[in-house]
C-alpha positions in Angstrom: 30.6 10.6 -27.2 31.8 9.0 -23.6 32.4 5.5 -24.1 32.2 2.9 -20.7 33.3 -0.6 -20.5 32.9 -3.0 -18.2 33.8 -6.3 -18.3 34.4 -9.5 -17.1 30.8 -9.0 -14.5 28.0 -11.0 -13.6 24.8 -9.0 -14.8 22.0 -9.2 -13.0 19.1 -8.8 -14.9 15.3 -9.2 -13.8 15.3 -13.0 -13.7 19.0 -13.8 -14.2 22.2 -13.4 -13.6 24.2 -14.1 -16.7 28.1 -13.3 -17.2 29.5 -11.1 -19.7 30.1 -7.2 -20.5 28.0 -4.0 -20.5 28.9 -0.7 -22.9 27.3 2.3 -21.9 27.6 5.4 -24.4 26.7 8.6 -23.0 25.7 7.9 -20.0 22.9 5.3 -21.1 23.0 1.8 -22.1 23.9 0.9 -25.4 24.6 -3.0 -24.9 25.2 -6.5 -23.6 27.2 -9.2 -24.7 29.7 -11.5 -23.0 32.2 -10.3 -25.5 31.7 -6.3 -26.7 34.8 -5.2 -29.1 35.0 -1.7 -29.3 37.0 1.4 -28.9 36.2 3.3 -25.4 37.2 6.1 -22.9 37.2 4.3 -20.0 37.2 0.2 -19.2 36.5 -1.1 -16.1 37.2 -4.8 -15.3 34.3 -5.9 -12.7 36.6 -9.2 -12.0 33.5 -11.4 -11.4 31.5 -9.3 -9.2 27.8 -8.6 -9.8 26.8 -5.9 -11.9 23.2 -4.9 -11.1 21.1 -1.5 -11.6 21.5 1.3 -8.9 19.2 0.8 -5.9 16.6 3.7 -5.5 15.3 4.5 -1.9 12.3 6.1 -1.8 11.6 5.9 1.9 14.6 7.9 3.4 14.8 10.5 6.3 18.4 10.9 6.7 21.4 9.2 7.5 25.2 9.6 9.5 23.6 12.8 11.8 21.7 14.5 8.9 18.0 14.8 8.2 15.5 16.0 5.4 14.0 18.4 7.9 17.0 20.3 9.0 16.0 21.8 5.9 19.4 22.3 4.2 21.0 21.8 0.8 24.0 20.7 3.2 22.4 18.0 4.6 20.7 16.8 1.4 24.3 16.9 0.1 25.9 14.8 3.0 22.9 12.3 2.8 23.6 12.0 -1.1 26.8 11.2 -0.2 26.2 8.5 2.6 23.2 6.7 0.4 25.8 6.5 -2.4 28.0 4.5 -0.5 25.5 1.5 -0.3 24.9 1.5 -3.8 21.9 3.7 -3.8 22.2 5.9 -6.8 18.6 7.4 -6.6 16.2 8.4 -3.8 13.6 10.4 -2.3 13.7 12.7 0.6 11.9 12.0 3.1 9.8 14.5 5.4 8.2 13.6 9.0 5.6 15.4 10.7 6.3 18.8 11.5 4.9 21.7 12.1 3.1 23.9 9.4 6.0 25.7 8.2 8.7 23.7 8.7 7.4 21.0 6.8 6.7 23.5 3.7 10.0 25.2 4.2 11.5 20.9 4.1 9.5 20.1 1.0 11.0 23.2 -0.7 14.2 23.2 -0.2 14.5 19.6 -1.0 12.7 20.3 -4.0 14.9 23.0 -5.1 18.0 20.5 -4.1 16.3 17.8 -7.0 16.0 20.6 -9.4 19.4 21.4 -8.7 21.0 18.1 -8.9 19.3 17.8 -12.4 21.0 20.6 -14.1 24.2 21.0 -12.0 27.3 21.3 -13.9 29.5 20.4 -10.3 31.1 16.9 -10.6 28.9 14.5 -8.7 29.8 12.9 -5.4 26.3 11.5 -4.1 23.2 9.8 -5.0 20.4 11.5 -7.2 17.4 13.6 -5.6 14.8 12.1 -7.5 12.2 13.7 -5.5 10.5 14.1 -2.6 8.3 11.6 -0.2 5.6 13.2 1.9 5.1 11.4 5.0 3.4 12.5 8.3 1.2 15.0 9.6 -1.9 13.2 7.9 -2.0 9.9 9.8 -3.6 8.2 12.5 -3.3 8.9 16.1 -3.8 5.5 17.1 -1.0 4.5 14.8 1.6 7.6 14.8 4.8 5.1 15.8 7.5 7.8 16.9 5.4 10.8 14.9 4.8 13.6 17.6 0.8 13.4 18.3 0.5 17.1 19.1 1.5 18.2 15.1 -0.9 15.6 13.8 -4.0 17.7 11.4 -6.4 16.4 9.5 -6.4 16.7 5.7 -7.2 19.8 4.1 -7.2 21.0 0.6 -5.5 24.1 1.5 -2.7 22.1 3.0 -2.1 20.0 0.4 -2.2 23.0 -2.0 0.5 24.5 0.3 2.7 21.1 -0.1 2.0 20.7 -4.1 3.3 24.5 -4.3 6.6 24.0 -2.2 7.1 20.9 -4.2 7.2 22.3 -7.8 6.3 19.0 -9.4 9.0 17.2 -7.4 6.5 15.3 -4.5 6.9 12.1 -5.8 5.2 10.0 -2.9 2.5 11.2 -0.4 1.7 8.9 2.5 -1.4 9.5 4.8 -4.3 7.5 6.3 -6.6 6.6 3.5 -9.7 6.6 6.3 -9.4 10.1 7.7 -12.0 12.6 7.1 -11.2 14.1 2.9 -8.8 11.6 2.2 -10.7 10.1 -0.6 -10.8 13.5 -2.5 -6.8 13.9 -1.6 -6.1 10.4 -2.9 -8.1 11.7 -5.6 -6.5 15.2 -6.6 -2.9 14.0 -5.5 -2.9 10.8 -8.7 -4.0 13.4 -10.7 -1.6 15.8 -9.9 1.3 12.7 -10.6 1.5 11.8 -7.1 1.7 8.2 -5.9 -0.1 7.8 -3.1 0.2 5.4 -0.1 -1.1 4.0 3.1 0.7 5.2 6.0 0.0 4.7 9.7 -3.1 3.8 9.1 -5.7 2.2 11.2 -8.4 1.5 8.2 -10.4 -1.1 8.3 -10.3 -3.6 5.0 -13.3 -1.7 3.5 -12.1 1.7 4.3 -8.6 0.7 2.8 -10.3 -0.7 -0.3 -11.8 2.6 -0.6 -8.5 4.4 -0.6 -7.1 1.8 -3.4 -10.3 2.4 -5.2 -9.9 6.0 -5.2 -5.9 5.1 -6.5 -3.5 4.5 -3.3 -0.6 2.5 -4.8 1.8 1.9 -2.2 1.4 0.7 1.7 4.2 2.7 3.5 6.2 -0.1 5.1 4.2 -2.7 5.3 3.0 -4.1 8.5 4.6 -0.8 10.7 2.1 1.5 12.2 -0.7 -0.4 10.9 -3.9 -1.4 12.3 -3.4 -5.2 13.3 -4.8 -8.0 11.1 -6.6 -11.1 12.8 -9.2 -13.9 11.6 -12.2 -11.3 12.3 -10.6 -8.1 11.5 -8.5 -8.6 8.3 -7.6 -4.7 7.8 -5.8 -2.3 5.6 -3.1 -5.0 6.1 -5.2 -7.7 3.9 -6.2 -4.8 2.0 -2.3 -4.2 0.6 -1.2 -7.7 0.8 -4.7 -9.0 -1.9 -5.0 -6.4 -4.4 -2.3 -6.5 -6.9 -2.7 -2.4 -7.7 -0.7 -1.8 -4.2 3.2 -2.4 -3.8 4.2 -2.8 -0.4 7.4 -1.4 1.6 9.3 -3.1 3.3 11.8 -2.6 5.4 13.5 -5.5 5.6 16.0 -5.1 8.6 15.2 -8.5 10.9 13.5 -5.8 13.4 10.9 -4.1 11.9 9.4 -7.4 10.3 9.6 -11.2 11.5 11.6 -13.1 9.2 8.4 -15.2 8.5 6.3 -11.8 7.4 8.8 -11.2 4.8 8.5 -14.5 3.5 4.7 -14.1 3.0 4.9 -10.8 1.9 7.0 -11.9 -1.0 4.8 -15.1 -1.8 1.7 -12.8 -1.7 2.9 -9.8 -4.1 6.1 -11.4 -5.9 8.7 -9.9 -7.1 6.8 -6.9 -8.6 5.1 -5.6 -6.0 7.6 -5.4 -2.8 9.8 -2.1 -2.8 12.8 -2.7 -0.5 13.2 0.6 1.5 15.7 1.7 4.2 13.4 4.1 6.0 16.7 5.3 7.5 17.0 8.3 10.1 19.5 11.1 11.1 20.8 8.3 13.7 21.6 5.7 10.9 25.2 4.8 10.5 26.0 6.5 14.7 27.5 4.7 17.2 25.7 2.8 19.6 23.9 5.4 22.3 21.7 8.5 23.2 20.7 10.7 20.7 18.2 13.6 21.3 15.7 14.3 18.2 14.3 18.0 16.8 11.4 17.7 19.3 13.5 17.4 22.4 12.8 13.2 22.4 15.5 11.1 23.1 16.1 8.1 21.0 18.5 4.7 22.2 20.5 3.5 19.2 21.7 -0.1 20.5 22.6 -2.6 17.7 21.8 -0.5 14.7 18.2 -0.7 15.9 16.5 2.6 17.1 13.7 3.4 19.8 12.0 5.7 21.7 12.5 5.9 25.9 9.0 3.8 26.2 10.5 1.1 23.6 8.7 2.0 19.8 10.9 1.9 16.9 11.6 5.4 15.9 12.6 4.8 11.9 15.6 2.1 10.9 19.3 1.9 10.7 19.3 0.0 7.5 21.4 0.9 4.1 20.0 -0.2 0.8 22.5 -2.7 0.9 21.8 -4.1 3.5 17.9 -4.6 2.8 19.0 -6.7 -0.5 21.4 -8.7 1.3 19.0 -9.6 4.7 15.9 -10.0 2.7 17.8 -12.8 0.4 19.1 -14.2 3.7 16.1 -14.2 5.8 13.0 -14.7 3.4 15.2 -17.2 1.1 15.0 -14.7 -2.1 17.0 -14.8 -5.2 19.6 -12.6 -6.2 17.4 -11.3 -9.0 14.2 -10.8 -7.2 15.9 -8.9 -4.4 17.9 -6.6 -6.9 14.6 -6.0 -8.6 12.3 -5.1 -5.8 15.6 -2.4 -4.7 15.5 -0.7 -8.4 12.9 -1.4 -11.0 9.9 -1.3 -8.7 10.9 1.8 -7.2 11.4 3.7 -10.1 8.2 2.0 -11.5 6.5 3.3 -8.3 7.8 7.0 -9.3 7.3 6.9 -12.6 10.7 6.6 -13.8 11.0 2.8 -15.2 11.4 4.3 -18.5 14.9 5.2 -18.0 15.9 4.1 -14.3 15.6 0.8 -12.5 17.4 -2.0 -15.1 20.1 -2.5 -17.7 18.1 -2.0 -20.3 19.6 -1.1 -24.0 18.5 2.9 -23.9 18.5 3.1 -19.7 20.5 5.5 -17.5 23.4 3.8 -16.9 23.0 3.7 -13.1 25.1 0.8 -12.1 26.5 -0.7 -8.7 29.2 -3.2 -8.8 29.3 -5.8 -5.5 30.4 -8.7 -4.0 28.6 -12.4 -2.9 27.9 -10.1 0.4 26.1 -7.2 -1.3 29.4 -5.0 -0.7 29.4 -2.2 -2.8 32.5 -1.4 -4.7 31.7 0.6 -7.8 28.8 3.1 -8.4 28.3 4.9 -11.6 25.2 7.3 -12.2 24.9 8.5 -16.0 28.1 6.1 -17.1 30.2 8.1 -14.9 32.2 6.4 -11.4 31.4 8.1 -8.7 32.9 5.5 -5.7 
């Protein structure tokens, strides 16, 4: 039996932070005390800093010049790594429209690169595949953002037959526009296959959204982004998300993609359970300043950590995990505990996995991030064991 100590840390817990010490026993939580006496393998002193449950993307792409569709257990491997380093100890990969394929031959082999990760005997150096996130293809061309309009298809039950096969029980998240043609009986087949489903790029109308939801959409792919406007006469899928409690809403909260003020009413509108932070980060996340050429032959201008297209759209986000707890506490006035929660337990709620992810609960995964005042990551352990 693997014994872990750590002491001396500020735990942050769904509503509080409370100081004391944490003692996992192989690999899962076993308890929480400011003073634990007993004899283990390893002790680690957290010297004051915050001791809070992994962060869990579900919304990534790729990061540091890699990407979900190169298609590669390399590149799965190296963006493990990166997403590690900003206390992310769980996420989804991340497709983008693509074309027939490709997109299967993506969903596969990050499929096979979760199923792998479960049962590898290799000492860990990265974050945990927890799945994979379907996004693109199935969206709207009005609201497509950076997605190529030329690979854009409409729904089919053949396609999503195609993705569900590649994906060997590992799609996690789908995202599409709940108003095009056969989405209700996608949104349909998808929950009962297991599969969250969410609003993506959408330009629904309030009824037509509220028709998705009925049919079981859960999530609104970032929030706001690629979505058809909301006004006084036209409230929208926007309204749609933000009023009925059933939906969690992305965000990603980078000071770009959303107005300081929109993550404040986001936050007052949902709370705490019903925000997922997400870093909807890209191959060009983490690069230095300049021009970057995509897979189909578009060049991107990274300037500031902020990412766009030649004619000015945002073409995905820079952000780290990290980073989204630390801005959204700065800019939308959010406690420590609210921000920590909607990086870890709403995610894993979204995917199904509160049970064992997402807290420090007695009986969790010990999945555990150790940081500063400044959301600087200096300890990550997945299963009770320190990987950074």
């Amino acid at each position: 039996m693997k014994r872990l100590l750590i002491k001396n840390a500020k735990i942050v817990t769904q509503n509080r932070v409370t100081e004391g010490s944490l003692l996992a026993l192989d690999g899962r939580i076993a308890a929480l005390d400011v003073h634990i006496e007993a004899e283990v393998d390893s002790e680690v002193d957290a010297k004051g800093l915050f001791l809070s449950p992994g962060f869990i993307d579900i919304h990534n792409h790729g990061r540091a010049g890699f990407d979900v569709m190169d298609a590669k257990p390399e590149s799965l491997e190296n963006i493990a790594r990166e997403q590690i380093k900003h206390g992310v100890t769980g996420f989804l990969a991340t497709t983008d429209t693509a074309e027939k394929e490709k997109l299967w031959y993506a969903v596969n082999t990050a499929a096979k690169f979760c199923d792998n990760d479960k049962s590898a005997d290799k000492p860990r150096k990265g974050a945990q595949c927890l799945g994979v996130h379907v996004e693109g293809n199935y969206i709207s061309m009005k609201k497509r953002g950076s997605h190529p309009p030329e690979l854009l298809r409409p729904i089919s039950q053949e396609g999503l037959s195609t993705l569900l096969g590649a994906g060997n029980g590992n799609i996690r998240v789908m995202s599409f526009a709940p108003e095009l043609p056969g989405s209700l009986e996608a949104i349909r087949r998808l929950r009962r296959s297991g599969v969250a489903v969410a609003a993506a790029h959408t330009d629904a109308t309030f009824d037509e959204a509220m028709d998705g939801i009925n049919a079981g959409v859960t999530l609104a792919t970032h929030i706001f982004n690629s979505m058809r406007a909301m006004t006084h006469r036209d409230p929208s899928v926007v309204a749609a998300c933000l009023l009925d409690d059933r939906v969690t809403c992305e965000v990603i909260a980078d000071g770009t993609h959303l107005d300081p003020v929109i993550l404040q009413l986001v936050y007052r509108l949902k709370g705490p359970d019903r925000v997922a932070l997400i870093s909807d980060s890209v191959r060009f996340s983490g690069l230095p300043d300049g021009r970057y050429d995509r897979d189909d032959g578009r060049a991107v201008m990274v300037k500031g950590g902020v990412i766009r297209l030649g004619d000015g759209r945002l073409a995905g986000s820079s952000l780290s995990m990290n980073g989204a707890v630390r801005n959204i506490m700065r800019l939308a006035d959010i406690p420590l505990c609210h921000a920590v929660r909607m990086a870890s337990l709403v995610p894993a709620r979204i995917i199904g996995m509160e049970a064992t992810k997402g807290g420090l609960d007695v009986g969790k995964d010990a999945d555990m991030i150790l940081f500063d005042s400044d959301i600087n990551v200096s300890a990550v352990f997945i299963g009770g064991e320190r990987i950074i």
